[in-house]
C-alpha positions in Angstrom: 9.9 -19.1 -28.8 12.6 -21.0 -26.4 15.4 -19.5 -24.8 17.9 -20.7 -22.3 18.6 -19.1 -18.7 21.2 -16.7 -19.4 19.6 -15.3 -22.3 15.8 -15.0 -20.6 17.9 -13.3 -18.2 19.2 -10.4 -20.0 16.0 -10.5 -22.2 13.1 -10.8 -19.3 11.5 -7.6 -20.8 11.4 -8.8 -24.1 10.1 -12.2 -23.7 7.7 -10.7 -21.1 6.1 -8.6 -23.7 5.8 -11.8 -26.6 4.0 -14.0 -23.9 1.5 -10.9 -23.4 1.2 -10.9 -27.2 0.2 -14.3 -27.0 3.8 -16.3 -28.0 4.6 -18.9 -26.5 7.4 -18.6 -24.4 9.4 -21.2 -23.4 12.7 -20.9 -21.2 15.1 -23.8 -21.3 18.1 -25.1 -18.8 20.9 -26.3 -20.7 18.6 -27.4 -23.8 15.6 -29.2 -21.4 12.8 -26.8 -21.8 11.9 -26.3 -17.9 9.2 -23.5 -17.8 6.8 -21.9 -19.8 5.7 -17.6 -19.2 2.0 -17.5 -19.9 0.2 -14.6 -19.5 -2.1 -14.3 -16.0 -6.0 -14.4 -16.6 -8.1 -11.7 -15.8 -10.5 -12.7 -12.9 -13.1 -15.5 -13.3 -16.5 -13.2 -11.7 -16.7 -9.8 -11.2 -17.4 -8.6 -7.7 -20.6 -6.9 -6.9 -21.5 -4.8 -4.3 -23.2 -4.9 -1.5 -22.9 -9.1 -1.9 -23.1 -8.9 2.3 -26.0 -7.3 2.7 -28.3 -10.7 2.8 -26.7 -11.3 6.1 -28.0 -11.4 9.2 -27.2 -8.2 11.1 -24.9 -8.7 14.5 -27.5 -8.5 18.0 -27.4 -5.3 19.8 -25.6 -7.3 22.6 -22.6 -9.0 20.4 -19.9 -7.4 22.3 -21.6 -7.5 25.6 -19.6 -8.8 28.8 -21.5 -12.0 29.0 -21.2 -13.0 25.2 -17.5 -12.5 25.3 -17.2 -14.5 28.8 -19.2 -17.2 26.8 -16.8 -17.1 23.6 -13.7 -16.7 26.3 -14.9 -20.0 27.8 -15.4 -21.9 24.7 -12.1 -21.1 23.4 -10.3 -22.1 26.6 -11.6 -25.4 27.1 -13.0 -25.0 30.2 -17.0 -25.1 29.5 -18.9 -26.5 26.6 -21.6 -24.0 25.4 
């Protein structure tokens, strides 16, 4: 199916419901067909979870003063770990 502008315009609802039945949709400006609705894909992989829990916990002493001095300094520039 191709329509022009003004006509997908009023008729978005309509031609929104043949691409989901699998039409193809085409919209055309002035004649020159310009884009195409296709219907989005479902998701490639499903997620699963607990997909984290292989990594490596956090040290008791991850947010101690000395490791965020440490990060502070790297980030500024002023001392190469």
């Amino acid at each position: 199916m191709q329509c022009n502008m003004l006509e997908a315009k009023n008729q978005l609802s309509k031609l929104v419901q043949a691409a989901l039945a699998g039409e193809d949709v085409v919209i055309a400006n002035k004649g020159v067909p310009v884009v195409r609705l296709v219907k989005v894909g479902a998701q490639n992989f499903a997620r699963k979870p607990g997909a984290w829990s292989g990594l490596p916990k956090a040290k008791a002493d991850w947010d101690s003063p000395a490791t965020n001095a440490t990060i502070a300094d790297a980030l500024s520039g002023d001392k190469l770990l």
